[in-house]
N, C-alpha and C positions, 0 to 999 in steps of 0.2 A: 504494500500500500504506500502509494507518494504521501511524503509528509506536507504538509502547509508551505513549505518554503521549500522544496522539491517540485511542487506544485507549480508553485508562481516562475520557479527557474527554466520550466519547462513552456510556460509559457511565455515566457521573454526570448527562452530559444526559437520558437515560432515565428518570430518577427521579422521583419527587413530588415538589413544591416543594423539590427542590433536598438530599433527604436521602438520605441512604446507601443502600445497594440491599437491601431485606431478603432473607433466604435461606428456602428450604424443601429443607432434609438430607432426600433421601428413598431408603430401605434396602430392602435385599431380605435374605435368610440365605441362602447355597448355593445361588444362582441361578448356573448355568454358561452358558457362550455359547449355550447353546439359547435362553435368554430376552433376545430383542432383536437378537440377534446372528447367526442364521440358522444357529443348528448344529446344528438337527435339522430336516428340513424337513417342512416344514405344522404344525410349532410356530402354537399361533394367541395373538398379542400384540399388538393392534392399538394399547392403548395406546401402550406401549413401542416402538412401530414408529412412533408420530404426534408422540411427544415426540423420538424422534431426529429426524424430518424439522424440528422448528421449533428445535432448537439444533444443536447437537456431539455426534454419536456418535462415543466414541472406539475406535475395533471393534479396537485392539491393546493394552485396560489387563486390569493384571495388579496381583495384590494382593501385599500386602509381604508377608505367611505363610501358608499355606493351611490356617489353622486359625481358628475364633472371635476368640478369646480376641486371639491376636497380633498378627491382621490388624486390627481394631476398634482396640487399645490403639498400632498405630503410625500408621492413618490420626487417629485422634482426638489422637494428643501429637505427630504430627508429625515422629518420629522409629524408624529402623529398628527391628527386633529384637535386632538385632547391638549397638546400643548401647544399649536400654533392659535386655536381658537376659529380655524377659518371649516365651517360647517356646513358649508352653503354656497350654493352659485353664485350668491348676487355679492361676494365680496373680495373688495380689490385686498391681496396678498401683500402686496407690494409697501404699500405705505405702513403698512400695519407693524411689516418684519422686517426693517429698512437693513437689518447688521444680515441677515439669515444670506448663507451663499447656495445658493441651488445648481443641481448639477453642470448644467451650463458654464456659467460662472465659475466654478472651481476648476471643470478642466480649462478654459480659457485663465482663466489664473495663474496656471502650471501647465502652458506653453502649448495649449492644445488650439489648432485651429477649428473655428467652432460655427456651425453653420444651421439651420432650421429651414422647415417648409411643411405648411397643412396644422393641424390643430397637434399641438402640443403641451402648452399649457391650455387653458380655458382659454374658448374661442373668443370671447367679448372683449373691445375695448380695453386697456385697461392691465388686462392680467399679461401680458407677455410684453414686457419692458423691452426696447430696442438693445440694450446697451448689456443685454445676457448674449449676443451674439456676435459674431464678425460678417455674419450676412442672415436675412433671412426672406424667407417668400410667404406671404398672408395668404391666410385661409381663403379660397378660390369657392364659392357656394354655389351649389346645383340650383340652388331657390333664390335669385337674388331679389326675388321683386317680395319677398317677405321679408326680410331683415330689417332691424330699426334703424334708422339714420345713426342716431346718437351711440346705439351698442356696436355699429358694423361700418365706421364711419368711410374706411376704404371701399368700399363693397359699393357696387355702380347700381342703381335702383331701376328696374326693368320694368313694364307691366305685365300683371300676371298672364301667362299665354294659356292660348282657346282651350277648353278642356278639364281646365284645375279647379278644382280639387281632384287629382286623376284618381284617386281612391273611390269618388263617387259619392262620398258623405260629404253633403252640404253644410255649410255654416258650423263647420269644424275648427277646431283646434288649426290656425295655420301650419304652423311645422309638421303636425302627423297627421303625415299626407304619403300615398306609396303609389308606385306604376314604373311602368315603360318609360321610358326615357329617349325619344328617339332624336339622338343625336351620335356621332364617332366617341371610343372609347378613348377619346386625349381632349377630348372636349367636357370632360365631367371634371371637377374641381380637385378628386383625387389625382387624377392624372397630372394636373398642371405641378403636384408635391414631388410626383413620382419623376416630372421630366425633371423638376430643380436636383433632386437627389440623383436621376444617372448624367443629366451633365457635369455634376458635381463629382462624382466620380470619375469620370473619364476626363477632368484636367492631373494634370502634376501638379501633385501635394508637397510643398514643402518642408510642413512640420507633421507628426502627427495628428488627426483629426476626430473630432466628434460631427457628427452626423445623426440627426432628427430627422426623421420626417414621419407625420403623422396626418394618418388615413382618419376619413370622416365616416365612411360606412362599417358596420353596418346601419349608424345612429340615424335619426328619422332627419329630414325626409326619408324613406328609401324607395330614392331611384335608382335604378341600374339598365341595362342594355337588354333590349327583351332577350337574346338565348340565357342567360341568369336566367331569368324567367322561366324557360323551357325548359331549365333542367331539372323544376320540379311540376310537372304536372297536377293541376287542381284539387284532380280524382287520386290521387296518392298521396294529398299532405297529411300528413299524421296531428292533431291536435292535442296539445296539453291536456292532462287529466288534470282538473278543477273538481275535488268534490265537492257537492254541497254544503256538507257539515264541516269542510276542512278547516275553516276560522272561529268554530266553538272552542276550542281547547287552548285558543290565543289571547293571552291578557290584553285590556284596553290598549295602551301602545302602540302594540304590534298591531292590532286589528287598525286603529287610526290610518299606520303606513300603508296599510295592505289597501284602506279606503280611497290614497290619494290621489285623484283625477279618475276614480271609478264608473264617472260617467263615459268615458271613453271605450271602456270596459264593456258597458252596460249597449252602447250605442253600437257595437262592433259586432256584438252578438245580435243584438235587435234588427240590423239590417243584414244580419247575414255574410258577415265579410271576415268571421276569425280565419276560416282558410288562406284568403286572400292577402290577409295582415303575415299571416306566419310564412304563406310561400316568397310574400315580400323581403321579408328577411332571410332567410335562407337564399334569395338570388343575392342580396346585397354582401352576406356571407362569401359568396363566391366569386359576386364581384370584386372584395377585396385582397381576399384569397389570390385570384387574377393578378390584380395588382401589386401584391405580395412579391410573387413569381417574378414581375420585371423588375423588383429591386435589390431583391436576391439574384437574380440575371446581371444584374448589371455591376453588381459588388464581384461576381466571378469572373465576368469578362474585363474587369478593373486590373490595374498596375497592382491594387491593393488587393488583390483577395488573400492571397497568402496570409496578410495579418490584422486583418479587420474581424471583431467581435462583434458579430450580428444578436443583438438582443431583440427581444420582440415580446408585446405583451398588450392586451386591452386594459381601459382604465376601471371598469366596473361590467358588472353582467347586466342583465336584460329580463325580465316577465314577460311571456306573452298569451298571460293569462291566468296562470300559477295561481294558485290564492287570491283568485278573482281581481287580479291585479294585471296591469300594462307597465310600462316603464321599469326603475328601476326604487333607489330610494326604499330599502326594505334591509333588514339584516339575514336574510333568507339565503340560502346556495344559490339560486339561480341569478340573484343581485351581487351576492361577493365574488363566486366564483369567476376565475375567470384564466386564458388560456394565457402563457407564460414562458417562453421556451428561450436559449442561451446557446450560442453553436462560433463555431471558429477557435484560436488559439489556448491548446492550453487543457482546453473540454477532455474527460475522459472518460468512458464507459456511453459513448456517444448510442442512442437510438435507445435507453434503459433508463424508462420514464420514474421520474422522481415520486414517491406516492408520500413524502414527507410534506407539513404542513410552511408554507412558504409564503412571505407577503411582498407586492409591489414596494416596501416599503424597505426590501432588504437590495432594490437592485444599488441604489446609491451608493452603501460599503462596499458590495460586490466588485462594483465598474474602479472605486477608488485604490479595493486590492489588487485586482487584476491588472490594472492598468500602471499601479508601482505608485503611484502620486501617495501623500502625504496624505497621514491619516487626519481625518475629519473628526474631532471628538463629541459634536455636536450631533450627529446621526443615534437614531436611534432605531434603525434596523439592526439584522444579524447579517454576514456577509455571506453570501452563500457558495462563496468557495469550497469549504468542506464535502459539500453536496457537490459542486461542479468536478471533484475526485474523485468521491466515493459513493457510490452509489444508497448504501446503507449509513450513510451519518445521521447521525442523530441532531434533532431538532426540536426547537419548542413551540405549544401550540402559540397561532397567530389571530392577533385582535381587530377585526372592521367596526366601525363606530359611524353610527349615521345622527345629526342631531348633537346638544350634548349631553352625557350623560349615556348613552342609549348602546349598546356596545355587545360583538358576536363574539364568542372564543370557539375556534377552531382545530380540533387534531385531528390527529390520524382517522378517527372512529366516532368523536362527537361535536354536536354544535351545542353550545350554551351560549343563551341568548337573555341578559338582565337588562331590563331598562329604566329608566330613571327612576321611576314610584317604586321598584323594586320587584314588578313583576317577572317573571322570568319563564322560559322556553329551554325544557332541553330534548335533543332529538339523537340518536341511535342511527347514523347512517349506515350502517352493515347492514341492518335488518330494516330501515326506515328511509333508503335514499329520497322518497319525495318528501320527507319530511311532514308527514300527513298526523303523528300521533306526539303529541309533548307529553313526554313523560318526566318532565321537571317535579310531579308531585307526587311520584313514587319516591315511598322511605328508601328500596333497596337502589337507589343510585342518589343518595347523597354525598357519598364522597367523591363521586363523577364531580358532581356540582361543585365541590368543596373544590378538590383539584384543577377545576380549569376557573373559576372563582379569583382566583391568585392572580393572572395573567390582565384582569381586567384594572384599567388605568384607574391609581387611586385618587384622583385630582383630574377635576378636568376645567380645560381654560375657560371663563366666559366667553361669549359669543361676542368675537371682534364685529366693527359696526360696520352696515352693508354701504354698498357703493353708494348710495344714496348722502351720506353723509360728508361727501368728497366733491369739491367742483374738481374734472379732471379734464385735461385739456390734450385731445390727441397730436395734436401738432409738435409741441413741445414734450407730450408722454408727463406729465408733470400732473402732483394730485397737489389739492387744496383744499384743508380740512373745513368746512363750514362753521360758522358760531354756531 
């Protein structure tokens, strides 16, 4: 067995003459375990299936919040929710955490050239500072004739064209909206990320580099190219099983999350379109997938492939129906869970998926060991080197937090789920994958309880103040606190 520092030597032998390993940060929005992960079957992701076979699928990571906003701002600074305070979409990161250095940041700090394109941080105004970068390319929107002036202020305002809402539900929710898309596949907003990242690759590098880029589907809209479409036929989508009684056994809380924009829920059924919602997604699944493939294509037909570290991971899972719920925003598997995989220099026991409990919130120590830079004492992930050696290392359960106060603990075998008033959730995934029976009020598993109990954050920050409390001025990138 390579030791820790046998490890990292073996991965510094990997490199081009002898320099640091460059990264490609590659994102998904609301890709749930269906993508990569085998949670819906005949899912089709071949890419995502060929990149787990040549690194580390981690098929038990789970995101730190199961929200945009949250999740993004604690994989990128490195630190929970519980101690940054930031809970929520609607809140600018930035002015809040002014010392806090985010991955970006740090490897541009230590000599890395450092570039972006597509959703990375949170898409809005605001959250993705110019000066985290040496270059970057702004979120490209398939919907631009929706977006608000003041949250999307780059973003060229279109009128809506003939046909839309292409779902067919009128006087809907704007953004969840899903169809055909008929226009060329370099013409969709992912695409315009994916050509910045292979032009981007096919110049000479002079220093080592980091490299972002981050894909917008499967998240709503979801538009894609109709063959996505075709490749799940109507008459074969398989629908989530919802039972009726599943949210009796769920304290207030949790039943609240599971209520959130339920009328969307209610309206998707009432008009007859869950089929149409879930095949939506699964094309955009593929769509991305698709897209996947060209930037893993193009990292291998690069100067760089020999020693570029292709990470890859979604920021939060997805409901598409679960617990009579849509969206995300829940402390549930089908919310946290989410697909996670690590491939290039260094990796070993490559295609021997990790089944150990793992969070987006450890790739920040990872990328800082791997990559030799100066340890960060401010992280509060685990590094997941050990696991990137040995296939059987041991780990400790990991904590999602939606809300504050409100918090999932994850291992191998259980979820425990407490939230603020003290209710609590626990679930037996061996014998209860959907998670359909809490059995938190059986005596004979209290000390289940007791032992993943510990793991949950004993303090949590108040809830920093939302964007609203900020004149912020996109020109200059500059916020200004309001009286």
């Amino acid at each position: 067995m390579l030791s820790r520092r046998s490890f990292l030597q073996t991965a510094a032998a990997a490199t081009v003459g002898g320099r640091r390993p460059n990264v490609l940060f590659l994102s998904v929005d609301d890709m749930n375990d269906w993508g990569g992960l085998g949670g819906y079957p005949g899912v089709r992701t071949p890419n995502l299936d060929a990149l787990g076979r040549r690194g580390v699928l981690f098929s038990n990571a789970h995101c730190a919040s199961p929200l945009c906003n949250p999740s993004r701002t604690s994989l990128l600074t490195g630190m929970r929710p519980d101690t940054t305070g930031i809970y929520d979409n609607d809140q600018f990161w930035r002015p809040e955490l002014p010392e806090v250095e985010t991955i970006p940041m740090y490897f541009k700090k230590h000599g890395y050239h450092v570039a972006g394109a597509g959703k990375v941080f949170h898409h809005t105004a605001g959250m993705n500072p110019p000066d985290q970068w040496d270059e970057f390319k702004l979120q490209v929107f398939d919907d631009p004739w929706y977006r608000r002036d003041e949250w999307y202020p780059w973003n060229k305002k279109i009128p809506a064209p003939a046909g839309h809402p292409f779902n067919g539900l009128r006087n809907f929710q704007g953004e969840f909206d899903w169809g055909v898309m008929e226009k060329p596949d370099g013409e969709f907003g992912d695409a315009a990320a994916v050509k910045f990242g292979a032009d981007f690759l096919a110049r000479k590098q002079d220093k080592p580099f980091f490299l972002a880029v981050g894909l917008w589907h499967p998240h709503i809209p979801m538009f894609a190219p109709k063959r996505f479409f075709d490749m799940y036929p109507l008459d074969e989508i398989k629908l989530p099983v919802s039972p009726e009684d599943d949210l009796d056994d769920v304290p207030a809380v949790g039943q609240k999350m599971a209520a959130f924009r339920r009328d969307e829920h209610r309206r998707i059924l009432k008009e007859g379109k869950w089929k149409e919602a879930v095949r939506a997604y699964l094309a955009s699944i593929s769509f991305a997938d698709h897209l996947i493939g060209q930037m893993v294509a193009a990292v291998d037909g690069s100067a760089h492939a020999r020693n570029t570290l292709i990470v890859f991971w979604s920021d939060n899972g997805w409901h598409l129906g679960e617990k009579q719920h849509w969206h995300k925003s829940t402390l549930w598997e089908r919310s946290t869970h989410v697909p996670m995989m690590i491939a290039g220099p260094g990796v070993r026991q490559a295609g021997v998926a990790r089944t150990q409990p793992v969070s987006l919130l450890d790739l920040y120590p990872t990328l800082v060991e791997v990559c030799g830079l100066p340890r960060n004492s401010k992280l509060e992930g685990e590094s997941l080197v050990p696991l990137l050696r040995n296939a059987r290392a041991k780990r400790n359960p990991v904590v999602s937090t939606f809300e504050r106060g409100n918090h999932s603990v994850r291992d191998e075998r259980w979820r425990y789920i407490r939230y603020h008033d003290g209710g609590e959730e626990l679930y037996d995934r061996r014998a209860d994958p959907n998670e359909w029976r809490n059995v938190a009020g059986h005596p004979e598993h209290a000390a289940v309880k007791r032992d993943l109990a510990r793991w949950i954050p004993k303090n949590s920050a108040p809830q920093r103040p939302g964007r609203e409390a900020y004149d912020f001025d996109f020109s200059t990138y500059t916020y200004k606190k309001k009286n």
